[in-house]
C-alpha positions, 0 to 999 in steps of 0.5 A, spaced: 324 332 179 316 331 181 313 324 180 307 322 180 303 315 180 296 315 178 292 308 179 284 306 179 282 304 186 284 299 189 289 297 183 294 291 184 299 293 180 300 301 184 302 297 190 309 294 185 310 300 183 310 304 188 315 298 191 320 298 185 320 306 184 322 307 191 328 302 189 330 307 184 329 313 188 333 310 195 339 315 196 336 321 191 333 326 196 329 332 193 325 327 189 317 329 191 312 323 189 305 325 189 300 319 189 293 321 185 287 316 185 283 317 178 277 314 178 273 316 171 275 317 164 274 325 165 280 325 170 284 320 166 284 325 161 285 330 165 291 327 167 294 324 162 293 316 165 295 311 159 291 306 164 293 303 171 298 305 174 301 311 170 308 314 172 308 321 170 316 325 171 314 331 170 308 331 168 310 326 162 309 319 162 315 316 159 312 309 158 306 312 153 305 308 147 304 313 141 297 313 139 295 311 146 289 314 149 286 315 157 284 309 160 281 307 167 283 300 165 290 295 167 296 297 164 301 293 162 308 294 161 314 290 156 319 288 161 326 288 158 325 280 156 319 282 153 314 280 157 308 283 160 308 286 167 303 291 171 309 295 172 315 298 169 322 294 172 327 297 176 331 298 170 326 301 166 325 306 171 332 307 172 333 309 165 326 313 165 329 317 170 335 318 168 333 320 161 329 326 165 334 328 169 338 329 163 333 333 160 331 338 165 
């Protein structure tokens, strides 16, 4: 499994999910996390960067809305109570990843 964060410089929110993915990850070796500064709408697109941050597993971003485009922007995320975050919670990339394992 190769993960990867994307996030505009200077994102506040790359910092929190980097801290809650590496909850998740504590314990599973062989999970490479490759960070990625993206700092146009050109290179949003490219990569597949729904906002700042963005998690891709695989390639994919789990947490992509249908209908979303690229964006160079904050991203917010719901959490399970229903309120906004900067990034996904522990739990949901927890079940993220575990999705993706499950698949591939």
């Amino acid at each position: 499994m190769e993960l990867t964060v994307l996030a505009v410089p200077d994102c506040p929110n790359a910092p929190v999910l980097e801290r809650r993915l590496a909850e998740v990850l504590a314990g599973r070796p062989g999970v490479r996390v490759r960070r990625r500064v993206v700092a146009d709408a050109a290179e949003a697109a490219r990569w597949g960067m729904c906002g700042s941050p963005t998690l891709l597993v695989d390639g994919a971003d789990p947490f992509a809305a249908p209908g979303g485009g690229p964006a160079v922007a904050c991203r917010l995320y719901r959490g399970e109570d229903g309120r906004l975050d900067g990034a996904p919670t522990v739990e949901a990339l927890r079940r993220a990843l575990e999705q993706a394992g499950a698949q591939g």
